[in-house]
N, C-alpha and C positions, 0 to 999 in steps of 0.2 A: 553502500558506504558503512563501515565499521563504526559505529554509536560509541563514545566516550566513554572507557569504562567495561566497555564488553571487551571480551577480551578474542585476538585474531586467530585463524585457524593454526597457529604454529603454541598457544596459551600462554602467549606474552604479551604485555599492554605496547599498544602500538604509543609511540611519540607524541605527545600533542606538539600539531603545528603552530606555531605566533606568526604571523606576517608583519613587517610593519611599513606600512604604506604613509607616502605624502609627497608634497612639491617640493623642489631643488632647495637646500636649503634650510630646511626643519629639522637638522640632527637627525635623521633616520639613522646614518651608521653611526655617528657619534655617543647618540643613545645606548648601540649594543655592544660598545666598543666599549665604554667607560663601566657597564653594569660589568665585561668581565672582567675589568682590567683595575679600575678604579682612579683611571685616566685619562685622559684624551692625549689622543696622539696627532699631535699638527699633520702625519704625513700619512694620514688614514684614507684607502686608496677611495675612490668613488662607490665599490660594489663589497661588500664583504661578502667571501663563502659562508655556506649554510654552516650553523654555531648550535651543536649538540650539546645538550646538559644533561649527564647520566640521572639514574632515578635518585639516587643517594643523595640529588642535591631537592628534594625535596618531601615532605609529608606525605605525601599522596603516592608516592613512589615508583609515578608514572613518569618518564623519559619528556624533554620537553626539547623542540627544535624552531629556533626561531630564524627566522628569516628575512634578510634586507632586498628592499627591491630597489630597480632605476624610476628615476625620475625622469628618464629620455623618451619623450613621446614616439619615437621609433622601436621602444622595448614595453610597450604596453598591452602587446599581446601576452609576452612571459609575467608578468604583471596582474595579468589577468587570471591566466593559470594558478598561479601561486594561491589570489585570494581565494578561487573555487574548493582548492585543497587546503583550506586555512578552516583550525578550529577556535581559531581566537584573532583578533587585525588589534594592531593596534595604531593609531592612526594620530600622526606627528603633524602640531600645525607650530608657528610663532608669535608669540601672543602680541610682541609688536611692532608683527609686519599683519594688518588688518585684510589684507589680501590671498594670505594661507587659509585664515578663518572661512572664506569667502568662498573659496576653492575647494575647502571641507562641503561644505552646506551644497554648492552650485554642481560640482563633479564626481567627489568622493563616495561620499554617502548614497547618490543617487546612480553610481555607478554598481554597488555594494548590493542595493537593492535591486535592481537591473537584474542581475548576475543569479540575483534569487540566493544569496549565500546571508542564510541567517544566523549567524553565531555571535559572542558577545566581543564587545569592543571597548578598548580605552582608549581615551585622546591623551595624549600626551603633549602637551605645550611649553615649547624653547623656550626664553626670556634670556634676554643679555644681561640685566641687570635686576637683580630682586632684591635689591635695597631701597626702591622708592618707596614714599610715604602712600600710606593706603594703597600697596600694591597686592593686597590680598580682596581687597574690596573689589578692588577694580577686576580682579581676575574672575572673581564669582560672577559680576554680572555679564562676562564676557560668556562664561561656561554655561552659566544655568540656561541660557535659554536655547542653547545646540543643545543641551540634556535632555531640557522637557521636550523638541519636539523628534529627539531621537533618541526612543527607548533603548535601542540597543546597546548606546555608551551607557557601559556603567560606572564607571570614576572618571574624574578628569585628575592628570596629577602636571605640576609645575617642575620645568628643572634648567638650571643655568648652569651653562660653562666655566661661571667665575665662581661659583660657590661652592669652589673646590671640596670645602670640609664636608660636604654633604654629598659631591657629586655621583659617590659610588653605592651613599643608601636610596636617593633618589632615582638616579636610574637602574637598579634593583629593584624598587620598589614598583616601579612601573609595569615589569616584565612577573614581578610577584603577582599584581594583581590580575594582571592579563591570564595568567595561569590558572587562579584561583577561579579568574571568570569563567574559564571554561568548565572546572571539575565542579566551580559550585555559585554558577550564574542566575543572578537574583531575576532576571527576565521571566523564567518560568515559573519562579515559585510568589511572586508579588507584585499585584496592582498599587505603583505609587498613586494613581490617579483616585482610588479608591480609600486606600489605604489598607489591603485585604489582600489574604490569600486569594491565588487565584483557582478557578473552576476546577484544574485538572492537579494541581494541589492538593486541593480541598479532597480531592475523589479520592489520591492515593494514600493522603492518612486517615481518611476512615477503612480503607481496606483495611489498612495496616494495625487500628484501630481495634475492627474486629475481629483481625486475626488471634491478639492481642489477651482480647478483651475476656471474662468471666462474669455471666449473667450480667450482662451490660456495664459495665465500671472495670477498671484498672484498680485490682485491689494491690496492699504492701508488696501481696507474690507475686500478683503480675507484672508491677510495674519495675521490681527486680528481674525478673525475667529479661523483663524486656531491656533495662541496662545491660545487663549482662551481653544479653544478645550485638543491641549496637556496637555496644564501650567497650565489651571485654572487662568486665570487671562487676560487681553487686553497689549499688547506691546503699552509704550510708544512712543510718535510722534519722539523725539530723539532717540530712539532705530531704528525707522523702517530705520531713514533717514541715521544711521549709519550704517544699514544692505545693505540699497541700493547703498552707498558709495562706500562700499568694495567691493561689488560686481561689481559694475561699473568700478571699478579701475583694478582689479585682471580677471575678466569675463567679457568684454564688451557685448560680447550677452547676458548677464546672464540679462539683466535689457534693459528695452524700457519706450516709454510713459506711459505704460498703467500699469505696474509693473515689477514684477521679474519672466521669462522666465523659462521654463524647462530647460534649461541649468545652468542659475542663481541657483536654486534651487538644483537643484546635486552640484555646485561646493559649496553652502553652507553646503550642507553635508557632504561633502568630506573635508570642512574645518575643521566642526567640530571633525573627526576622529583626523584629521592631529595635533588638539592644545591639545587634551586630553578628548575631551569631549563626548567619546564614550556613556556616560549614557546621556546624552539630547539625543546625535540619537535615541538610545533602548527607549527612553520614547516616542518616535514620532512613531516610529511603534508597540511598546506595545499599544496603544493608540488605532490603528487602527486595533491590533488583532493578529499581527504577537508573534508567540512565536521563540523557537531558531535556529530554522531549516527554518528562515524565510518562514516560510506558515502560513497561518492561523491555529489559534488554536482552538481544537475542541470546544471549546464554540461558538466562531463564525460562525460553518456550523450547520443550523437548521434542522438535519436529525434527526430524533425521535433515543432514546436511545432504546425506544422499537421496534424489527426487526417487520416488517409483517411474514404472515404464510409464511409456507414453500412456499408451493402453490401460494404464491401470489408473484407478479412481479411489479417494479417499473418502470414508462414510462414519459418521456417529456407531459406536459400540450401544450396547444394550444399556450398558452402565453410564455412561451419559446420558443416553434416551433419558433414562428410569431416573436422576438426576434435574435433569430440566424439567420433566413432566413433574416434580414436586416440587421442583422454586417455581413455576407457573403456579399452580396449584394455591402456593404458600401468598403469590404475591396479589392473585385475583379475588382472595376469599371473602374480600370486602365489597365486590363489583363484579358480581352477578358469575359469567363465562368469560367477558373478554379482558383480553390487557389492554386496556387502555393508554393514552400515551401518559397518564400521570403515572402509571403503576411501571410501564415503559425506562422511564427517566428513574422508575425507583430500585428498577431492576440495576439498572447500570450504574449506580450513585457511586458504586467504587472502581467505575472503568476512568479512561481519561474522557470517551463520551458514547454514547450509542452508537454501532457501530451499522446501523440501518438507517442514519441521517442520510443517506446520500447515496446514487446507483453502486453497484447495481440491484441493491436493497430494498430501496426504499418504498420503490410501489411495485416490488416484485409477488408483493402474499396477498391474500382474499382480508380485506378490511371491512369493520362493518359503518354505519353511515357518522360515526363518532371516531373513527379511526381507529378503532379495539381490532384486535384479534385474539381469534379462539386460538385454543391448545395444538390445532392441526398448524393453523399457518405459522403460527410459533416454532414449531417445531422442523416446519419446512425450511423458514429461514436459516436454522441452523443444521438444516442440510444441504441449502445452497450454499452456503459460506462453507461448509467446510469442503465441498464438492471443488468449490473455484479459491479457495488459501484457506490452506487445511491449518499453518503458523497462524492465521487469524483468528480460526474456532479458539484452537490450544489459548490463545493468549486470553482472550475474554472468558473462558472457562476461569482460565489461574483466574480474574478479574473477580470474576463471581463465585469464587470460595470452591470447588470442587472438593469434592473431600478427598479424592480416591490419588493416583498418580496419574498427572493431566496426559502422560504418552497413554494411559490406559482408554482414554478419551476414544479415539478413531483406529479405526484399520486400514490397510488397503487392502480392496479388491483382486480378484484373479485378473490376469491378463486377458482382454476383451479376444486375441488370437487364440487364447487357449479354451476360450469361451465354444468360439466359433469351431474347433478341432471337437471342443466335448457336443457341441450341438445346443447347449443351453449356457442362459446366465441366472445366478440366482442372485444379480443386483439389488440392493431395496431403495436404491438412487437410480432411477435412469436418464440419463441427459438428452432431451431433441433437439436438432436442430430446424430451425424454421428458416426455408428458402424461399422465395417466388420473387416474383416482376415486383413493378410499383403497384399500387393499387388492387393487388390480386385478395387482400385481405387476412393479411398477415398479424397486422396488430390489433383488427377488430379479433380475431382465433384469440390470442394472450390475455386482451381483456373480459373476453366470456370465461376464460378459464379459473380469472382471478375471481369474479364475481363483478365485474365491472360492466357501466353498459357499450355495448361494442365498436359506439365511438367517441367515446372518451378519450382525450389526446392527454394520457400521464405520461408521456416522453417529451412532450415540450415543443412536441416536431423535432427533435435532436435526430442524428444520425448514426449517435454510438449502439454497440448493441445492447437490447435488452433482454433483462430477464422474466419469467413468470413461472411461481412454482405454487404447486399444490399438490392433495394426496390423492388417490386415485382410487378407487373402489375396482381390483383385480377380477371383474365377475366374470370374464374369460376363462378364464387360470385356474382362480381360486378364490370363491366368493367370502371366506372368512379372511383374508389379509387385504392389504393398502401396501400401496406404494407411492413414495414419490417422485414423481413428474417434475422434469425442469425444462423447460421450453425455453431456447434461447433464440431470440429475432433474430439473424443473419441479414444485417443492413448491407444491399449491393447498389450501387453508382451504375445506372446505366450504362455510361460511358466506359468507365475502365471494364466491365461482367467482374469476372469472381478468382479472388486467389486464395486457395484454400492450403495452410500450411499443413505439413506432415502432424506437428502437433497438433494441429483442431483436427482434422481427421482421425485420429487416433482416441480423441476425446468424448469422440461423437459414437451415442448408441445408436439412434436411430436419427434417419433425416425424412421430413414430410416438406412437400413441395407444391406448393400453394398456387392454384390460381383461379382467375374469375370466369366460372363458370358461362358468361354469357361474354364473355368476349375472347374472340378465335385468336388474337393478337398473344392474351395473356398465356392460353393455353402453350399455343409454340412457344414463349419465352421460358413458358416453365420448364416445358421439357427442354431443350437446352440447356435450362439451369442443370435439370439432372443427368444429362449426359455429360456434361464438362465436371461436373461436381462427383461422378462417379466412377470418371476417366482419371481424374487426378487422386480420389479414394484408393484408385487398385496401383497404380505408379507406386502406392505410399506403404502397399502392405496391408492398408488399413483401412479395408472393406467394411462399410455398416448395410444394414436391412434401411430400404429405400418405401417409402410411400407417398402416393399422388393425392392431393384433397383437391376435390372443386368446391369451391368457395362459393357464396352467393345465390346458392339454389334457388332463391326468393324471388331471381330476374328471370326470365326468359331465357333458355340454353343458345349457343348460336349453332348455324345448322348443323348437323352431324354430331351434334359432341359428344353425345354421350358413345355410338358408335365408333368413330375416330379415337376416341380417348381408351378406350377400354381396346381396341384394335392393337395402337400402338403399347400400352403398358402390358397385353398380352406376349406379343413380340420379344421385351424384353425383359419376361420372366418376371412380373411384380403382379399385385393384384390392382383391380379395375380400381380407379379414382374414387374417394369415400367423398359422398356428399354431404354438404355441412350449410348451416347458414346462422352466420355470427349473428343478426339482424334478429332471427324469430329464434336465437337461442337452440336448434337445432343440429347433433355432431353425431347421432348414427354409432358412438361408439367408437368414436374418432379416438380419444384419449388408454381404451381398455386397448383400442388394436395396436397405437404406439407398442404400450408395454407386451404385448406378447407379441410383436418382431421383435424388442429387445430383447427379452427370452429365450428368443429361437433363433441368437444372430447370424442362423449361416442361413438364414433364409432372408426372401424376397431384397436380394441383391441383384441391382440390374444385368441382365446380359450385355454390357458393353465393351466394348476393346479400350483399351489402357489409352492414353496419349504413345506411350514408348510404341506398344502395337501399330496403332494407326501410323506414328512415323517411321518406323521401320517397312509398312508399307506404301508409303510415298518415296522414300528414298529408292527401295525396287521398284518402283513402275516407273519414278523417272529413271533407271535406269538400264532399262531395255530399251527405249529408244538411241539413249548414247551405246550402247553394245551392237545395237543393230549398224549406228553410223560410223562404229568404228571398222567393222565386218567389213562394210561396203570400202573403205578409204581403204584397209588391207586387198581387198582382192581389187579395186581400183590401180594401185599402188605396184600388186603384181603385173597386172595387166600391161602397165604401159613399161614397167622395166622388160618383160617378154616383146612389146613392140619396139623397145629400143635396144635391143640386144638383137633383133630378125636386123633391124634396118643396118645396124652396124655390119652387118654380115652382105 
């Protein structure tokens, strides 16, 4: 979905949509009819066409498209539609008919929420007569408390059909603020409940801050600069000295010799919420890129619109390695080796929030018993992020000040096909897949890898997949270098086996196929996992280097396995099953032989026929027996026309 503000692949600002939603009877079109007309028309049909207003009719110079809907519960599926593409509702009740209000609160609202469509909203409320005594009293306590317990409205405005002399700034005014909600919606940027900027707020004017900034303060220059930049224009010398005034009076830290402090600078933004001046903030971080979900918008993360091939993979340049490794460096210097999660959260203070709160991050790296991580798994994580949304790396880079040009950040990869043509890959990411049965010992393997003990359930018992990445000591290869390793679990449902798309095939360096070394059950399930897994690899084009692990060595083998195992993986062109046991910590080199079949992708690929193969040869065998029954019904068929041609005679 196209974010408010960024602008569409044609580099025109698309419309904002208004919806306006409510029950039969709440001036829905009368509303939109009179904002363009500055009338009501007695003979206004039930449904008005969609009502375009060019950019010229507003500041912002963004196109605005408002839209009426039915109130016929037989058109509430088009109804529905509308509010999902709506970037602004604005939501018509009657203030007194107490049974609209009701139908807000009981239907509306919790339909809005339903729908999962978050965007801001104004009530607009009908009245037939606004000349009663204490009718403004009355109105607030109708309103305030739909407000308080629904963030989302952000104004309520009142409008009558008889108060003509107002009726066409009023209902203007309603579709002004709808508007304005959208380009500059007080939802994101303040806690009324607090009364305080909010978290992700807070995060993008200190970026902004110290993008800003000169040895920590906003001196005369800077903070010209910085006018300049937003406003298009230099802040007068009595302006600046009335800035620093108030600041100095209201925030004494806010202001020093040298200018106005990061503290000064928040409390002037938190002023300007506080006086009405929520469209100056939105112009200060529109400026610097933020759209309404305060993050950057995607104009501002320079990740090509065009993806690379399948086969190809995205990785950290040398220049962001060299980069990270000195804001670690910068942020650990106080505590010992590891990042900490305080040092964590101090990393990120100008992101909207840490971007490893949650999978498939968060317990993907080697933690020590405090939750710290060293410089490796640091640096892992932001090669699995950029590996699996490479727009993600880029945008927390910009987050975290990059000096350099944030495309300069990542590469892509050769084509893993042309990998396999040269014979070699010289990836410093390589991705594995992890397949086996249930219970073959799949995600005890990911937690020895991380530094975990092996049964340790940090998935929750979930079923999504997971990830586990660290660097690997290449002692194979090339004992002066690392790589990183990212082992992803491949979660398979018994019941449905395995559907492996052309994309994760294509994605996959290496696949190992897990199972429990002491039961015969696991073993056949494994290999089936790898003949269907490798039958549907070669349909795709996109063949990877296959490996067997028996898990569990710890048990007892069941009879034959290790003969049986190593028979069959003979057979089909791999090497004998590496034995491992997550339990005594035990892998043989499991981890070094990944990377060098990734290495060598045109090796240890199973020998197995395609699915196409295979069914191309069941379609032939079944049909020599229909060939053979046809033969017979032909020379049957001669037969008796010869006996009915003798007898005729």
């Amino acid at each position: 979905m196209t974010r408010i503000g960024a602008r569409d692949p044609r580099g025109s600002r698309k419309p904002i949509r208004i919806v306006v939603v409510g029950e039969k009877g709440t001036g829905k079109s009368s509303l939109i009819k009179a904002a363009l007309t500055g009338c009501l028309d007695p003979n206004i049909p039930p449904l008005l066409p969609y009502v375009n207003l060019p950019a010229d009719c507003f500041s912002d110079r963004i196109p605005a498209t408002i839209i009426d809907t039915s109130s016929r519960p037989e058109d509430k599926g088009k109804v529905i539609k509308e509010v999902k593409q709506a970037d602004g509702i604005v939501l018509t009740c009657a203030f007194d008919r107490p049974e609209t209000l009701d139908r807000l609160n009981e239907y509306w609202l919790p339909l809005i929420r339903q729908l999962e469509v978050k965007v801001p909203m104004i009530m607009a409320g009908y009245k037939v007569d606004m000349n009663e005594a204490n009718n403004q009293i009355s109105i607030e306590e109708i309103t305030t408390p739909i407000m308080k317990q629904n963030r989302e409205i952000e104004t309520s405005i009142m409008w009558s059909a008889q108060d003509l002399e107002h009726i066409i700034w009023l209902a203007r005014m309603v579709f002004k603020h709808a508007y304005h909600a959208v380009n500059h919606p007080g939802g994101p940027i303040y806690d009324q409940d607090t009364n305080s900027l909010k978290p992700r707020c807070v995060a993008a004017l200190k970026r902004i801050f110290l993008l800003c900034q000169m040895d920590g303060v906003l001196s005369d220059a800077a903070l010209n600069e910085f006018q300049i930049h937003c406003f298009d224009g230099p802040l007068k010398p009595e302006k600046r000295k009335e800035i620093r005034e108030v600041v100095q009076l209201q925030c004494p830290l806010g202001v020093n010799e040298g200018g106005i402090t990061w503290e000064g600078f928040l409390f002037l933004s938190t002023h300007m919420v506080e006086q009405g001046q929520i469209k100056t903030l939105w112009t200060i971080l529109r400026k610097f890129g933020y759209n309404n979900e305060l993050r950057l918008a995607d104009h501002m993360i320079p990740y090509s619109s065009s993806k690379p091939e399948a086969d190809q993979s995205v990785e950290l340049t040398n220049d962001a390695i060299r980069f990270l490794r000195n804001f670690y460096v910068l942020c650990v210097e106080d505590n010992g080796n590891n990042l900490g999660p305080y040092e964590i959260q101090y990393l990120f203070q100008t992101a909207p929030e840490s971007p490893w709160n949650e999978a498939p991050y968060k317990n993907a790296a080697e933690k020590n018993k405090n939750g710290g991580i060293s410089l490796e798994s640091f640096l892992s994580l932001w090669s699995l992020m950029t590996l699996i949304d490479p727009a993600k790396t880029l945008e927390y880079l910009i987050y975290i000040r990059f000096s350099n040009d944030p495309s300069s950040a990542i590469h892509v990869t050769r084509r893993r096909v042309l990998d396999r043509k040269e014979q070699k890959s010289e990836r410093k990411v390589v991705q594995c897949f992890v397949f086996g049965p249930k219970n073959a010992g799949k995600s005890a393997l990911l937690n020895r890898f991380i530094g975990r003990s092996y049964n340790d359930d940090n998935n929750n018992g979930s079923t999504e997949e997971r990830y586990a990445v660290n660097t690997v000591d290449k002692s194979r290869v090339n004992a002066n270098r690392k790589k990183t390793l990212v082992m992803k679990e491949i979660q398979i449902l018994e019941e449905n086996g395995i559907s492996l798309s052309n994309e994760a095939s294509a994605s996959c360096d290496v696949a190992i196929f897990v199972f429990d070394s002491s039961d015969e059950s696991s073993w056949k399930k494994a290999i089936d996992l790898l003949a269907e897994v490798a039958a549907t690899s070669k349909d795709s084009s996109f063949e990877f280097p296959c490996l067997m692990v028996a898990a569990k060595t710890d048990l007892d083998p069941f009879p034959m396995a290790i003969q049986e195992s190593t028979r069959v993986t003979q057979e089909i062109g791999i090497e004998a099953p590496i034995p491992i046991s997550s339990k005594l910590g035990e892998f043989d080199k499991l981890f070094q032989m990944i990377l060098a079949a990734a290495e060598h992708p045109h090796m240890s690929i199973p020998n197995i026929e395609s699915k196409k193969e295979r069914r191309c040869k069941l379609i032939n065998r079944s049909l020599m027996p229909v060939s053979i029954g046809t033969a017979s019904l032909i020379i049957g068929l001669a037969s008796f026309r010869l006996y009915a041609a003798r007898k005729q005679s």
